[in-house]
Phi, psi and omega in degrees: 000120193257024192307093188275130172254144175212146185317145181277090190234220165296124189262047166251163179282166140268207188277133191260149176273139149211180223291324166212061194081171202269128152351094140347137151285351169267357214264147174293140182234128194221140187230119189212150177299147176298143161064027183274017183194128167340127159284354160252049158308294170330308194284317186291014187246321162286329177279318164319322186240315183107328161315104168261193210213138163245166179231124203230075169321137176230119160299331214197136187293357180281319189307297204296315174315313181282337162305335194261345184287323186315317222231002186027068153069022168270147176092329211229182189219308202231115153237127203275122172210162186286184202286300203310325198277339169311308163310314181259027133293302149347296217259011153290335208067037198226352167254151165300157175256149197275155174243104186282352158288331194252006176269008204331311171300015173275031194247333207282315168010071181305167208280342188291342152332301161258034143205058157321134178296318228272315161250045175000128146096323184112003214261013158202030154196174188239118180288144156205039120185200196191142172203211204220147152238140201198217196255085161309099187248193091310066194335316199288320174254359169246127175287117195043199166298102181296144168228359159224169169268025180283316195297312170289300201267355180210080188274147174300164184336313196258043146220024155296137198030051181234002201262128133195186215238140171293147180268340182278179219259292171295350204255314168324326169240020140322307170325307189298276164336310167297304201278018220202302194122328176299171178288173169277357149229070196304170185203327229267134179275321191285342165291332175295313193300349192270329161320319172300315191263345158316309177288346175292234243309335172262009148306318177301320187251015156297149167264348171185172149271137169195144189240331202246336175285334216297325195289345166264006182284348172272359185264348184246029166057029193277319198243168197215343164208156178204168195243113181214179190246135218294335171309307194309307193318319167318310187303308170319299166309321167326324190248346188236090155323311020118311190258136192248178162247150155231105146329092161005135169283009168243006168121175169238089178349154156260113170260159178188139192237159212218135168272114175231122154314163177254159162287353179278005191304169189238331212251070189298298189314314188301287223300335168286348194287298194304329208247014151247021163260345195264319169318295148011118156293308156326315194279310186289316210301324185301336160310327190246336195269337191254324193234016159083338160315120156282126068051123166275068151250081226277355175284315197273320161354287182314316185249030163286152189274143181298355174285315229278344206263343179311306198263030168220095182269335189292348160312316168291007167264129210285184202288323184291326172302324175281326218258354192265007168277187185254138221243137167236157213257132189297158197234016173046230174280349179308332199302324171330303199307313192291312167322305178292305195327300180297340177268342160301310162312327198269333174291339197292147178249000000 
């Protein structure tokens, strides 16, 4: 799964990839990260509903974004974004308020679903998947268990310049922020700023930034901890028994990435159709079976086979559990601050 997450930064766009051409103007248009949903999800939804679907790629939730600020939400019907970028949709007028009679399969739901901070209730976006970020190690090769992110940001002898860290703007001083105590959408400038030099410092004992490589520099032994997202970590384990995930003893974020109508949709009717097809315990299930993601969908969960949560145990983490995390939240013009913050850090000798 090649889905790359990005900070909730500037939003203007680039040029978007897609997937099979520019869209029928009668065609339902879902605009998604490469490889988040079966590739043949479109066809079985056309055959299914009589609606057809163009699949429209977004590297990064800022590229999708500066298409719709462009176009104030016009062209597209259906879009996959993390929870912050949904809120600012919300808070644009440009998502739909959801009509939840034409949503039935919002029943598959767990109830810790609909009442996500960013949206209480379901009422203009749909989660449809949700994790933790934490430590992704090398059992084999790290002297005991890491359990903080004191371990990452400030590591013993033998894991200097073995260590590394996501890059995008929030889940990198998220690291800071959890290990400091502060929220995960810290706002305050002298926290940030004590956060900024925490992390200069702990650049010194990196081997990199990486949002897309890190589980296999842990799978060629280059890196031996990493700062990872609990799916991503899943992809390692697939190739390493050997390599575990953990959650910090001060915590985790709540990340949730989303389905939102647009209100331009010209295919209002289709987009719901889809985004109750996507609902489907089946149809959702495919998602924690192919790409390692837990399914907020307590239907499909229920029927994942108990091998696939033995060798992804972090699969098996319940809905209370995630939830006892901070959820993370568009953060308004603070995001500028945080934006400057990371280019400081990343300039830093």
């Amino acid at each position: 799964m090649q889905h790359f997450r990005s900070s909730i930064g500037l939003l203007l766009g680039t040029c978007l990839a897609f997937g099979s051409g520019m869209a029928a103007a009668d065609d339902l248009v879902i605009s998604n990260w490469d490889g988040y949903m079966a590739p043949e999800a479109l066809d079985s939804f056309t055959e299914a509903t009589g609606n057809d679907a163009e699949l429209v790629l977004h590297g990064t939730n800022e590229e999708i974004m500066g298409k719709l600020i462009a176009s104030n939400g016009r062209g597209y019907d259906v879009v996959f974004v993390s929870s912050p970028f949904a809120e600012v949709l919300q808070n644009m007028g440009l998502a739909e308020q959801l009509d939840h009679e034409r949503l039935p399969n919002l029943a598959n739901l767990y109830p810790e679903a609909t009442e996500l901070a960013h949206d209480p209730g379901n009422q203009y976006s749909v989660p449809y998947t949700w994790g933790t970020t934490g430590l992704c190690y090398r059992s084999d090769l790290v002297d005991g268990q890491p359990d903080s992110w004191q371990d990452l940001l400030n590591p013993s002898d033998e894991l200097q310049g073995k260590t590394t860290m996501l890059a995008t703007d929030r889940w990198l001083l998220g690291a800071g922020f959890l290990a400091k105590g502060y929220s995960v959408n810290e706002t305050d400038p002298d926290k940030l700023a004590d956060v900024r030099n925490l992390l200069i410092e702990a650049k010194e004992s990196l081997l990199a930034y990486d949002d897309t490589t890190f589980y296999a520099k842990l799978v060629s032994g280059e890196a031996e901890l990493v700062h990872a997202w609990d799916g991503w970590c899943n992809y390692g384990i697939a190739e390493n028994a050997d390599i575990e995930y953990v959650i910090p003893r001060e915590g985790s974020d709540l990340w949730v990435d989303t389905m939102v109508i647009l209100k331009g949709s010209e295919n209002k009717e289709a987009a719901y159709e889809f985004v109750n097809y996507v609902l489907d315990a089946d149809n959702h299930r495919w998602a924690s079976e192919n790409i390692l993601y837990k399914v907020p969908n307590q239907a499909a969960m229920e029927a994942l086979d108990p091998a696939l949560i033995e060798q992804f145990p972090n699969l098996g983490m319940t809905p209370d559990e995630m939830m006892a995390f901070e959820q993370l939240r568009n953060v308004g013009d603070a995001q500028r601050a945080y934006s400057r913050v990371v280019s400081e850090i990343k300039a830093a000798n």
